[in-house]
N, C-alpha and C positions, 0 to 999 in steps of 0.2 A: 622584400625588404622588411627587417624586423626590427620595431623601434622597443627600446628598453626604458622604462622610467624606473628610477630608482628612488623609493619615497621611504624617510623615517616616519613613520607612524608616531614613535614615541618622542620626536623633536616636534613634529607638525600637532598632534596634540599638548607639547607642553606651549609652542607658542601660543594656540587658540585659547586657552586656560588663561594664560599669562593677558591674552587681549580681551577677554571677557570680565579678568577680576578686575584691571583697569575700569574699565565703561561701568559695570555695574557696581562698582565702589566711588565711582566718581556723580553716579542715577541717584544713590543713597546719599550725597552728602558728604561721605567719608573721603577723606584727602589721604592717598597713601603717600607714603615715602618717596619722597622728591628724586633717590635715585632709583625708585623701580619706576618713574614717570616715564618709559621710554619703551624701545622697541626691544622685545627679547635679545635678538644681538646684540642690544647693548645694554644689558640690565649686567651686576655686577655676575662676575662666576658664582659666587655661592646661591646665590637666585638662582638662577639659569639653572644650574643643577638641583634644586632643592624643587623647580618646575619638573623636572624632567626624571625625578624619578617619584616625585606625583603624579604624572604620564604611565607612568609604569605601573604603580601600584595603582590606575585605574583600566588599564589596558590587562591587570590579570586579574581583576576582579570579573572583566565581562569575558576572559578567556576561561573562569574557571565556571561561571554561569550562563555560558553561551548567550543566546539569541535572546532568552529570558531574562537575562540581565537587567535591561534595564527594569523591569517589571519587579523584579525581588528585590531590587535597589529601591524601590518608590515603595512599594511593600513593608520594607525593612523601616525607614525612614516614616511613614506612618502610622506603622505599631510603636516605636519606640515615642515617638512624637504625643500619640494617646497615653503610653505607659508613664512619661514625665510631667505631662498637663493633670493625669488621674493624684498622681504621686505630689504635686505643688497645689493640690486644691486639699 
């Protein structure tokens, strides 16, 4: 017997994004917008969409950086973080 799951990568990550920016916008204090206060399937379409191909445009950042990905993403994010703290002092 051969069981199939069929998973969107690029849905299942924009929900997780979409439930993280909630919690950790909500940890900070900050109050977002009363109709994205809900569950992905119910946030308006142009959210849901503007989530989902944020999904995308992080799903081909670590397709075109493989495994190392996240590494050159923290990497990236570090140097540029030194180069704007050097540049504001």
């Amino acid at each position: 017997m051969e069981i199939k799951v069929n998973i969107n990568m690029k849905k299942e990550l924009a929900e997780y994004m979409h439930k993280v920016y909630e919690e950790e916008s909500k940890k900070a204090g900050w109050e977002t917008q009363k109709k994205t206060r809900k569950s992905f399937a119910k946030l308006p379409k142009e959210n849901r969409e503007v989530m989902l191909r944020m999904a995308e445009a992080v799903s081909r950042w670590f397709t075109k950086h493989g495994n190392d990905g996240h590494d050159d993403f923290y990497n990236y994010i570090c140097i540029k973080k030194e180069l704007f703290e050097e540049i504001e002092q």
